[in-house]
C-alpha positions in Angstrom: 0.0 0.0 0.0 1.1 3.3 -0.7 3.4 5.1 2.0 1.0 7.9 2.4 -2.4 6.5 2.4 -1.1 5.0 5.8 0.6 8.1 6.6 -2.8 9.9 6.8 -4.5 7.4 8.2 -2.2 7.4 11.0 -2.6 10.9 11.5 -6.1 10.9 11.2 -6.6 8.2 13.8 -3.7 9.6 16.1 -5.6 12.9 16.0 -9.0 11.3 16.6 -7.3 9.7 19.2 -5.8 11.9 21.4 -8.4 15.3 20.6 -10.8 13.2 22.5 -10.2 9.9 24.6 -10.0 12.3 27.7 -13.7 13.1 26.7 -14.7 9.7 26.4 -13.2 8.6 29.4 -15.1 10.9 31.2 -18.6 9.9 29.6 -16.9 6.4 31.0 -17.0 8.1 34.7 -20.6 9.6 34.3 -22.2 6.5 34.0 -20.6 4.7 36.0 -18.5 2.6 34.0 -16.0 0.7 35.8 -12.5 -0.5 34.9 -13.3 -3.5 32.8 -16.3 -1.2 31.3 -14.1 1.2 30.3 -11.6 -0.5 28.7 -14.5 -2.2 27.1 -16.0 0.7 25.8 -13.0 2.5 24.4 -11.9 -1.3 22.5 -15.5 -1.7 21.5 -15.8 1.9 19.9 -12.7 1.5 17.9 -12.9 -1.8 16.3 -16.6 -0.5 15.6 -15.0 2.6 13.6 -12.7 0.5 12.3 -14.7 -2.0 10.6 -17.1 0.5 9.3 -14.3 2.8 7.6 -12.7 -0.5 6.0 -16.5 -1.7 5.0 -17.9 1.3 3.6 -14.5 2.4 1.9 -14.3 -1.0 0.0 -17.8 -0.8 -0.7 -18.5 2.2 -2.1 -14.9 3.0 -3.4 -14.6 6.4 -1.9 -12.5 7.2 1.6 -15.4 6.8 4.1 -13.3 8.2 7.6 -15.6 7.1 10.7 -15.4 8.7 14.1 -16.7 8.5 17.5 -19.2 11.1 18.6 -17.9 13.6 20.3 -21.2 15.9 20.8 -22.4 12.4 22.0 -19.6 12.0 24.8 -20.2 15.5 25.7 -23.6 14.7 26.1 -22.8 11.7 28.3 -20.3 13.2 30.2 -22.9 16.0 31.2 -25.8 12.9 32.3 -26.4 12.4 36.5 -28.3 9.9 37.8 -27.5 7.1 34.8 -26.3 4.2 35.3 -23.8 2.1 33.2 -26.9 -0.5 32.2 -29.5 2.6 31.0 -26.6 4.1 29.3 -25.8 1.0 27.2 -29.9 1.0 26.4 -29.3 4.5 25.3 -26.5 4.0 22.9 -28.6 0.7 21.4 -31.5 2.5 20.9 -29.8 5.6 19.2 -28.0 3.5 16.9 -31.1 1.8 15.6 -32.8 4.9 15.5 -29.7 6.3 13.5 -29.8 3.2 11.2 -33.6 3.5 10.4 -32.3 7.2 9.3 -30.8 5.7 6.6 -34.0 4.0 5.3 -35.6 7.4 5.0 -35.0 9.0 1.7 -35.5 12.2 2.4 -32.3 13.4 4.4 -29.9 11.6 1.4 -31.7 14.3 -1.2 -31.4 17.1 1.6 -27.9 16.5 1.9 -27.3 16.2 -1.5 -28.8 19.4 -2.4 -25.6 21.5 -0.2 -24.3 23.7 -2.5 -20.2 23.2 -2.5 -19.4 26.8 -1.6 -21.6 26.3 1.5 -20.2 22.8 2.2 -16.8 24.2 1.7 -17.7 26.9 4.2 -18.4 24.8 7.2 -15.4 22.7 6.8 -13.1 25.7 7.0 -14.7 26.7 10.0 -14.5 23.1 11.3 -10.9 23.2 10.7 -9.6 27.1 11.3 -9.5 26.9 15.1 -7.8 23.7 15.5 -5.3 25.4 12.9 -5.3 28.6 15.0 -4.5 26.5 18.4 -1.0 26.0 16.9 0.4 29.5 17.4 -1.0 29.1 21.2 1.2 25.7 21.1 4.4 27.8 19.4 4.3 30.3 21.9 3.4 28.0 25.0 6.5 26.1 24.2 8.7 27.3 21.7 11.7 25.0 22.0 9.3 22.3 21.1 6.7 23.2 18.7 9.5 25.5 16.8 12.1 22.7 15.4 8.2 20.6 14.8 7.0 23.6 12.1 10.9 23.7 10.6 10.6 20.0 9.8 7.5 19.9 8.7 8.2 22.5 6.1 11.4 21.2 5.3 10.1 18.0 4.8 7.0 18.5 2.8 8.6 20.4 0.3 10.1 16.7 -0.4 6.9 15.0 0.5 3.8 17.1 1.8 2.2 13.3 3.0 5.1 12.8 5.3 5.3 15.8 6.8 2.9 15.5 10.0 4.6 12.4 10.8 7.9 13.8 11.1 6.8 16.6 12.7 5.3 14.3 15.4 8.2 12.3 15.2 10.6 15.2 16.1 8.0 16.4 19.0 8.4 12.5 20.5 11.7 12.9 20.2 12.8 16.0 21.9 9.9 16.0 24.5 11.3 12.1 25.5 14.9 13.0 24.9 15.5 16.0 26.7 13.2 14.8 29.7 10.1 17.5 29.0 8.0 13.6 28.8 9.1 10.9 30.9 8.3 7.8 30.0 5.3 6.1 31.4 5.2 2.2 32.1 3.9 0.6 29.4 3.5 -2.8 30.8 -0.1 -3.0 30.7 -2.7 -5.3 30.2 -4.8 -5.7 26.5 -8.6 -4.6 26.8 -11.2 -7.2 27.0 -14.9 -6.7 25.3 -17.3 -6.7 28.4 -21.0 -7.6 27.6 -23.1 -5.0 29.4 -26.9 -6.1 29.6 -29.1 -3.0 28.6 -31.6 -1.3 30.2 -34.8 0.1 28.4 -35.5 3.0 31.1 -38.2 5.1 29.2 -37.2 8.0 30.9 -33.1 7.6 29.9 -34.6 6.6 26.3 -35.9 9.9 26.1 -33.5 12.1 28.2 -30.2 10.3 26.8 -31.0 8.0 23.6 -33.0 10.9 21.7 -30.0 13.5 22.5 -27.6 11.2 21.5 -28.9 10.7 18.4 -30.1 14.5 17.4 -26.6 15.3 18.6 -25.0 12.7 16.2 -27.0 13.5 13.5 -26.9 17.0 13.2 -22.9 17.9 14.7 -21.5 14.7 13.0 -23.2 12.6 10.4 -24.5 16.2 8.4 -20.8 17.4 8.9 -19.0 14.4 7.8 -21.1 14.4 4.8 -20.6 17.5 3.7 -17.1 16.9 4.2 -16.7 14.4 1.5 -19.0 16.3 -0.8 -16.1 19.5 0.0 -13.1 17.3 -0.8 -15.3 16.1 -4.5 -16.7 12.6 -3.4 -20.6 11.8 -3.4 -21.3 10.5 0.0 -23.2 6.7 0.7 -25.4 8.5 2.6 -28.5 5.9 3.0 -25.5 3.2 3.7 -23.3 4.8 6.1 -25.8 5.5 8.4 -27.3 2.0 8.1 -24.2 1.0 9.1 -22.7 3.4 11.3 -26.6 3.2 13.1 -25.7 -0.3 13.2 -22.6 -1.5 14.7 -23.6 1.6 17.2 -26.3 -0.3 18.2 -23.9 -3.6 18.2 -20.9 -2.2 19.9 -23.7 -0.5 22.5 -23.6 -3.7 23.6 -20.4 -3.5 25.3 -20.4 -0.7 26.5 -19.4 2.3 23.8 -21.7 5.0 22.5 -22.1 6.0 19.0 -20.0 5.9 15.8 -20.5 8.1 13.2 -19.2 10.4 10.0 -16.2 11.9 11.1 -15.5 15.5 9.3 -12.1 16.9 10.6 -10.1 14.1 10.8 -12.1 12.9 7.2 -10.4 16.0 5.9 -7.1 14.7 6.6 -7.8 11.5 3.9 -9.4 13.1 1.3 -6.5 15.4 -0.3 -4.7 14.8 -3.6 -1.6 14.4 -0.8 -2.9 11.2 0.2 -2.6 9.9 -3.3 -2.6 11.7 -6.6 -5.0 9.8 -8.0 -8.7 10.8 -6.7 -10.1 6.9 -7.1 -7.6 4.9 -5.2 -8.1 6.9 -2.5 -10.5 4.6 -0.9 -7.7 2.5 -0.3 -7.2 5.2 3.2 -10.3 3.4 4.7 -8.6 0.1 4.9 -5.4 1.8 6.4 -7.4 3.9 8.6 -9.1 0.6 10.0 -6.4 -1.3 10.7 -4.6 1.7 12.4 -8.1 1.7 15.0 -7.7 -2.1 15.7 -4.6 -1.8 16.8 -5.7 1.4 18.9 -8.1 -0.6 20.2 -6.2 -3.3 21.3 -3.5 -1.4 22.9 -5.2 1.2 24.5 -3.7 1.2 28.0 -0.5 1.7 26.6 -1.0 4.8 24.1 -2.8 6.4 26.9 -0.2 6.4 29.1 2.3 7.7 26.2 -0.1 10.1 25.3 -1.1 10.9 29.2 3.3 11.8 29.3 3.4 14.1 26.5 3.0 18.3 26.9 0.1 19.1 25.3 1.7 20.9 23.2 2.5 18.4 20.6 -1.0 17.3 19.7 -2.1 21.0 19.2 0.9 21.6 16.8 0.5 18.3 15.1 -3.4 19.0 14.4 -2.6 22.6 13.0 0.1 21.5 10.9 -2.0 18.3 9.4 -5.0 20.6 8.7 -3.4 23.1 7.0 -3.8 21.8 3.8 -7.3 20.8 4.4 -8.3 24.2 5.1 -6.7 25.3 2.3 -8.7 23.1 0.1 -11.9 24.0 1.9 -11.2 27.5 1.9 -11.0 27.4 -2.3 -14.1 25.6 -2.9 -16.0 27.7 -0.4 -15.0 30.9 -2.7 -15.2 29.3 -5.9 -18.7 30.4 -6.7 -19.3 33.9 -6.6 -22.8 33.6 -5.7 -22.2 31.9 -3.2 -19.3 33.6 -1.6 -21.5 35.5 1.1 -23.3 32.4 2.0 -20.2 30.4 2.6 -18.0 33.0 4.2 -21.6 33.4 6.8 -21.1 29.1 7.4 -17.7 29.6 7.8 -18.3 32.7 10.6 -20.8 30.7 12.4 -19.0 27.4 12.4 -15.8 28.9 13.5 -17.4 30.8 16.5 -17.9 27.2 17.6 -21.0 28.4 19.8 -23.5 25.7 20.5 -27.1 26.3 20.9 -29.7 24.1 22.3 -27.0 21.1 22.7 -26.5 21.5 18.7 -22.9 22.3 17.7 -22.0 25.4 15.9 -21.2 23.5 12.5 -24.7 22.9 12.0 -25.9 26.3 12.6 -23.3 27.4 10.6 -24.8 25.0 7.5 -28.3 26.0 8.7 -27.3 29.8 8.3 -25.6 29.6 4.9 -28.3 27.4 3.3 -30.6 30.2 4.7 -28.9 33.1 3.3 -28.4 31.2 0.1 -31.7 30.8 -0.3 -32.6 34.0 0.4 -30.5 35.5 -2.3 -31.4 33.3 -4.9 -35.3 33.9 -4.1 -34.4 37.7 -4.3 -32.7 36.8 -7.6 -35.0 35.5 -9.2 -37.4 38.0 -8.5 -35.4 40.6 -9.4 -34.7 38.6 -13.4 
């Protein structure tokens, strides 16, 4: 396999990874998940991604990029009174109810009707923080983050597809060798599956399961869609979320909560520097699903490397891997001059990252630009 189809997919999964175990683990703590659970949940969640990114990818021939939900962990994290059992009855029902999505025609035309300026738009504003964070990393820790952005630079002027990982390489390396990170004990045990009998509490169904999968739906799945449609693939839309509504439901089971779409680290798989030939770039998907089995299995271990790190390295290696990205998404979103107010609005919005009613910003950044989109082209018309 080409060297930088698994070069992406390692830093797509590696930022997946690390942006938001921490999260996860606390959604863990809400409900009272305990050791075994835990590890259960984190294994279960990523050979669930896993399998559906290699699936879906082979299928359908296009880089399908699957992540967990993070509104969804949020959401968990924020939950009293639950316990581990109604949770797992949660997650199962929000994946079925995610699955029988799929079945419903209507939302595959609605997302296929985003224009690409306005698709464009929301990914930018998905990416640009996470790209800003990085001058917060460079001045933070200088030292560290300085000789990461020289390599990088240096390096993908030979190779842009390498260039993240020896950044991240360089960051291990001086953060380990000059003693910033010390090394953690990495003796620890593999995660086990552990089957955790649901329970159908109608009032959890409604308080948890329902969120869960509005949340999902609208701050992932619409997102990660949109995504794909921004980097010029068509999206399975009907099949992704039959399956990502379904091995939810399945890996529920054991104790994770929802899979879905994933749109930033998506971004990182989709760009002519993952292969320079737009249809074998599918071929990320299988990468990017064995990388999450092996997360999976050796969890305990890559937390406590990750747990030893400064922060600093994970917020310079996700600015410098979405740079290109943004660039991408921030040329399609201005491509079309008609729809250049409408996008630059999604973008705005998006970027603001302010939630409302539990709904992430990137949603009421698409729901803004389609508006004003709309709007104009009504007035348009009119007017001719």
């Amino acid at each position: 396999m080409r060297a930088s189809l698994v070069s992406a997919a390692l830093v797509a999964a590696l930022v997946g990874y690390g942006s938001t175990i921490a999260l996860v683990l606390s959604a863990a703590a809400a409900v009272g998940a305990d050791p075994a659970q835990t590890a259960s949940w984190v294994l279960a969640i990523c050979l669930g991604k896993a399998a559906g990114s290699a699936f879906l990818s082979w299928r359908h021939r296009v880089p399908v990029v699957l992540a967990w939900s993070t509104p969804g962990a949020a959401l968990v994290a924020a939950t009293t009174g639950v316990t581990m059992a109604q949770a797992v009855g949660a997650f199962v029902v929000a994946g079925l109810l995610i699955a029988l999505t799929g079945a419903l025609r209507p939302l595959g035309r609605a997302v296929a009707l985003i224009p690409d300026g306005i698709a464009g738009g929301m990914l930018a504003g998905v990416l640009l923080p996470f790209v800003l964070r990085g001058a917060g990393a460079l001045e933070a820790a200088p030292l560290l983050v300085l000789p990461m952005i020289a390599v990088f630079v240096a390096v993908r002027l030979w190779n842009p597809a390498l260039a993240v990982i020896a950044a991240l390489a360089l960051g291990l390396i001086i953060a380990f060798g000059t003693g910033v990170a010390g090394w953690p004990a990495l003796s620890l045990p593999l995660p086990r599956l552990t089957f955790v009998a649901p329970d159908l509490d109608p009032g959890v169904i409604v308080g948890l399961a329902l969120p869960l999968y509005l949340v999902t739906m609208a701050s992932q799945n619409l997102p990660g869609f949109a995504t794909m449609r921004a980097a010029g693939f068509e999206p399975p839309v009907r099949p992704a979320l039959g399956v990502t509504g379904g091995l939810s439901a399945l890996i529920g089971l054991f104790g994770a909560h929802t899979i879905s779409m994933a749109a930033i680290t998506a971004a990182i798989c989709m760009g002519p520097d993952v292969h320079p030939v737009k249809e074998q770039r599918w071929r990320v998907g299988l990468a990017y699903g064995a990388i999450w089995v092996g997360l999976g299995l050796f969890t305990p271990a890559i937390l406590a490397l990750l747990a030893a790190l400064p922060a600093e390295v994970m917020l310079a290696l996700v600015a410098l891997a979405l740079l290109g990205p943004l660039t991408g998404a921030a040329a399609t979103a201005m491509a079309a001059p008609d729809q250049r107010f409408a996008a630059t609005l999604t973008l705005a919005v998006t970027a603001a990252g302010v939630p409302f009613f539990g709904v992430g910003a990137a949603f009421w950044g698409l729901l803004a630009g389609l508006a004003v989109h709309a709007t104009e082209r009504a007035v348009a018309r009119r007017r001719g």
